[in-house]
N, C-alpha and C positions, 0 to 999 in steps of 0.2 A: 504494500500500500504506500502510498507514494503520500510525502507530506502534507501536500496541498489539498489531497484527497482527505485523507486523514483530518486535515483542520475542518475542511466543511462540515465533513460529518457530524463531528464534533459539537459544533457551532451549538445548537442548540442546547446540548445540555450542558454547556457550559454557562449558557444564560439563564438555564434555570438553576446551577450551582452558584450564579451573581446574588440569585432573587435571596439564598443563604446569609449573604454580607460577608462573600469573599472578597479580602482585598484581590488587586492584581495579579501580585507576584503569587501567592496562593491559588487563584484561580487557575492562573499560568501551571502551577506545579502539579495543580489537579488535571488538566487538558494534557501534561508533558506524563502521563502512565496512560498507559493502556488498558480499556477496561475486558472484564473477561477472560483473564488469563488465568485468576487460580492468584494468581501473585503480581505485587506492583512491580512488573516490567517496564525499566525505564525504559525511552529513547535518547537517541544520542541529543547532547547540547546543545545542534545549531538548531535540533528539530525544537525545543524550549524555548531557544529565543524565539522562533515563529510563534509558539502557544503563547511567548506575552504578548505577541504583539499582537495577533487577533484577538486576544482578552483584551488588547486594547482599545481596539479597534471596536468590539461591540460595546464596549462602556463609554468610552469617550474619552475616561480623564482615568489620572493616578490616584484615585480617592475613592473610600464606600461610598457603597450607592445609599442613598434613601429610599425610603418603601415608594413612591411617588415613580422614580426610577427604575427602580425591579418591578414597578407593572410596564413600564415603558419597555423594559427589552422581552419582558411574557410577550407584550401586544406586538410588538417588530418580530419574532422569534415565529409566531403563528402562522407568519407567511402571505403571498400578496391577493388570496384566495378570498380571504376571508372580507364580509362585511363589513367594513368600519364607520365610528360617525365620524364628523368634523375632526374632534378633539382629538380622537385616536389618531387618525391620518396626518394630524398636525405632528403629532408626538413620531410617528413613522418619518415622517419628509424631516425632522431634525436628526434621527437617526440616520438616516440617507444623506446627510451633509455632513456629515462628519467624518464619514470616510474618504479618504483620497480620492481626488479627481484623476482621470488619465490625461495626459496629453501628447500628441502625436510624433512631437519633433523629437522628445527626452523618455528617459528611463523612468516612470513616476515609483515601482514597485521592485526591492530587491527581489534576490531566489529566496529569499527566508520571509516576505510578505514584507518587509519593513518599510514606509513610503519615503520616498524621497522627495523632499517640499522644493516646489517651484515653484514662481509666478502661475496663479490658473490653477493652481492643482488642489485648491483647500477654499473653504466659504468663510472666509473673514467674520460673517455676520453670525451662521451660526455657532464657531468656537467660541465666539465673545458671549451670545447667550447663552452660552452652556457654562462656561467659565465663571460668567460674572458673579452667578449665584453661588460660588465655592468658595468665594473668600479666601485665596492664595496667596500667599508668599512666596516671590519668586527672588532668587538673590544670584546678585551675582558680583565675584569675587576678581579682582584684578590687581597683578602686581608688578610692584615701579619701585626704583630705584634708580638714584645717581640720574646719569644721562636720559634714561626711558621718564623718571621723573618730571624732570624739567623740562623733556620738549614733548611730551605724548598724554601723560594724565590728566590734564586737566579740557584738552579737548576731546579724549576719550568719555571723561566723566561727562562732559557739557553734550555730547552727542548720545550718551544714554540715558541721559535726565529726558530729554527730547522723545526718543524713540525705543528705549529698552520697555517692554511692558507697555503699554501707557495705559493708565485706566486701574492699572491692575497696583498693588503695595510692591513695592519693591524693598530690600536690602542690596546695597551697595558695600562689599566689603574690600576694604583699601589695605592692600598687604605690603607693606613699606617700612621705611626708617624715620628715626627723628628727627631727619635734617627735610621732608621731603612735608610742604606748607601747607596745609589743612585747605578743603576745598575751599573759594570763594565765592561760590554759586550760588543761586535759591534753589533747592530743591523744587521738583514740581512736588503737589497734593500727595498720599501718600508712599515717598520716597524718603528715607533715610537711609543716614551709612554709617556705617564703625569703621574706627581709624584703628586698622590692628599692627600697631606696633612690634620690631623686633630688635633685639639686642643686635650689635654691632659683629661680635664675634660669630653670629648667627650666619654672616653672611660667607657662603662657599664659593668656590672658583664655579661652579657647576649653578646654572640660575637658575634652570627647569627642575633640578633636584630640591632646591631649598624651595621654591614656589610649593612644590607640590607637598614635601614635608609638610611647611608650616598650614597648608591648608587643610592637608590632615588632620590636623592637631585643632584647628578650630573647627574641623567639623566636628569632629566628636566632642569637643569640649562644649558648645552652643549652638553651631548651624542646623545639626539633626533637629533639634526644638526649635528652630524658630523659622525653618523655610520648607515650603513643601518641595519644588524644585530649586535647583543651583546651575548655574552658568560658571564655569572659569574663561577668563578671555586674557590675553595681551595688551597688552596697556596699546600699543601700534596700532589699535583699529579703530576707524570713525563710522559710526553711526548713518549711515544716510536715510533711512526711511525706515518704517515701522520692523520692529523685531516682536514679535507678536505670541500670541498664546496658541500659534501653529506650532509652534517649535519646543513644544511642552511634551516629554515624554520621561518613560524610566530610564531611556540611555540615549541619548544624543552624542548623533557624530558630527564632523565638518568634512567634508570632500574635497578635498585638495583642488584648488580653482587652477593650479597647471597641471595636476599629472590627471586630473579629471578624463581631460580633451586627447590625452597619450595614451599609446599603446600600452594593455595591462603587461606586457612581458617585462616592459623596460623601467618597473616602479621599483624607486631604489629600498625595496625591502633591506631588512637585515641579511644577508646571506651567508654568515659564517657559523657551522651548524651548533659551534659550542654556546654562541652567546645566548640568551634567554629570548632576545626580539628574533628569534632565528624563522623567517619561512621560507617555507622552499621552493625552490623556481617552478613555474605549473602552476603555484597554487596564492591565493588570495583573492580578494574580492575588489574592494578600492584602496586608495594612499588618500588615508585623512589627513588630514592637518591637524598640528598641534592649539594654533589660535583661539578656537572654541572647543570646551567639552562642555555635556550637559548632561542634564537627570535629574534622576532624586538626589540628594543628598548622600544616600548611602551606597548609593551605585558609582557614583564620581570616587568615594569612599572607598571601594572595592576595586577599581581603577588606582586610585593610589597608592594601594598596599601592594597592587602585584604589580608596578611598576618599582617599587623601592624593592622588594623584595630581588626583581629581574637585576638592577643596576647592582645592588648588593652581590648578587650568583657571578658578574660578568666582573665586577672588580676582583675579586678573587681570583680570577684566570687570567686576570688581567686584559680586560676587554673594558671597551667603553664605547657602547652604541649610543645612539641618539634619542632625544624623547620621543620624536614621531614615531620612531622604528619600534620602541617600548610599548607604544601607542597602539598602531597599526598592529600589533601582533597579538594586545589585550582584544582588539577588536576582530581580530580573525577567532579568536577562540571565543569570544564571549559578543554575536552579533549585537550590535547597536539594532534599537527598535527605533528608531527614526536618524532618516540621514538631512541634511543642509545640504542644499544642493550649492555650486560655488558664488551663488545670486548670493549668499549670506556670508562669503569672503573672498572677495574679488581683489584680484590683484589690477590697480588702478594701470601697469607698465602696460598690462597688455590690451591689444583691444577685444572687444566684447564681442565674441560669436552671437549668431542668432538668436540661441537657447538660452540666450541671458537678458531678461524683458526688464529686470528692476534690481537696481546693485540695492542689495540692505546692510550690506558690512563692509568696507573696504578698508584695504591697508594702507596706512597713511605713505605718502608720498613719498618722503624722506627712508622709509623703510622698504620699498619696493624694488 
């Protein structure tokens, strides 16, 4: 039985294990066994990332449902057969928006069902009405120092006051030193930030490694409690149009806006078998970028432990790969449930193919 098969099937009773008050990732782990065996037969891992992400896909969001919602996916679950009034058909056509649009030019859907957000491919109108009434914190962490300080944070910051969320609470977390000048902005409505301070000896020759440390460390210390999703970004990227509550999932990728449009043979994976980022030629999917990661909290969380952990294995053999390659190889083993297609980090040097209808992230000038 072949995955996709497999998900359909499924489909159903998995909506009626929602109407329970499974979260996601439960849901997901409930869809990733096989029923009828006598015993819980797992399937393989890439086949789980697909069950989150259809559990995703028929719920809509990372959060319990309410009862109001568990009749909504009973009534969409029943099929296009059936009689419905007004109200129900209402509650059907927002279930029917919420799933990714196709579009003809681009990839909208991985092999593991994960969508890929492009211009056209998602109803603005109804993730906002789905969202709105969820009451989300969505944060997002960025870090500066020295040089990226002084010439990239504060029109980083000023460009996602503007467009990060809008509408929506946001946290702003500022991962920096003592020397580096407390915003001078007006927040919009509800946006704040914390200035997370670090010791000076904190800082390592290595700037992806201590980033990712110390955000570690605040996730678990506060971020778990206080965001439902998180965003990590580079201080280097400006803002140009809405960054939205499309780009909400349990595991967000970024798509490399040059090795996108290249051949998949020629993507500079890790290739040396001992190091930890190691894939092997044949095999991978895309070369994300390191710029943006996203999710829940605890999955950026699980992302950074098996990235320190890889860097730790290769310093010992004395190896030292890259973060995307650390990156790129977390997410060959552990598929991202939504990808960014490179519309959300666009490298300004090049010009913009067809497939690219509306730049929302781009690299500042100076860094391209």
């Amino acid at each position: 039985m072949t995955a996709k098969h497999y998900f359909r099937t499924e489909a159903r009773r998995l909506m009626a294990a929602a109407v329970q008050g499974l979260t996601v990732e439960e849901g997901a782990r409930d869809l990733a066994i096989r029923p009828g065996t006598g015993h819980h037969a797992r399937i393989p891992p890439w086949v789980q990332s697909g069950a989150l992400l259809v559990f995703e896909a028929l719920v809509g969001a990372q959060v319990l449902l309410t009862k109001p919602q568990h009749q909504e996916l009973e009534e969409v679950a029943s099929g296009p057969g059936r009689q419905v009034g007004a109200e129900e058909s209402s509650r059907q056509t927002l279930a029917q928006q919420l799933l990714p649009r196709k579009r003809s030019d681009v990839t909208t859907t991985t092999d593991w069902l994960a969508p890929i957000l492009w211009e056209g491919t998602f109803s603005t109108q109804a993730l906002e009405k789905f969202y709105r009434k969820r009451n989300l914190t969505v944060g997002l962490a960025v870090f500066a120092r020295g040089r990226f300080a002084d010439e990239y944070l504060e029109l980083f910051l000023q460009s996602a006051n503007k467009y990060f969320m809008p509408g929506h609470r946001v946290v702003f977390y500022i991962m920096t030193n003592n020397y580096v000048k407390r915003p001078s902005m007006e927040l919009r409505p509800l946006c704040t930030f914390q200035l997370l301070l670090m010791e000076e000896e904190q800082w390592w020759s290595d700037i992806d490694l201590i980033r990712m440390k110390v955000l570690g460390e605040h996730i678990v210390a506060h971020i778990l409690e206080e965001a439902d999703f998180l965003f990590s970004m580079t201080a280097d990227l400006i803002f140009q149009d809405d960054f939205g509550v499309e780009t909400l999932g349990t595991s967000v990728a970024q798509l490399h806006a040059w090795w996108y449009f290249r051949n998949t043979r020629n993507y500079p994976y890790e290739r040396r078998p001992q190091s930890s980022a190691y894939i092997p030629f044949g095999q991978g999917d895309f070369f994300y970028s390191g710029s943006i990661i996203g999710g829940t909290p605890q999955r950026v969380l699980d992302f950074i432990r098996d990235y320190m952990e890889g860097v730790i294995h290769d310093l010992k053999i004395g190896l030292n790969s890259t973060f995307e390659r650390h990156l790129n190889k977390f997410f060959f083993l552990h598929k991202p449930t939504k990808l960014l297609s490179p519309e959300y980090g666009w490298d300004p040097t090049f010009n913009a193919p067809p497939q690219v209808h509306y730049v929302k992230v781009a690299l500042h000038p100076e860094r391209s």
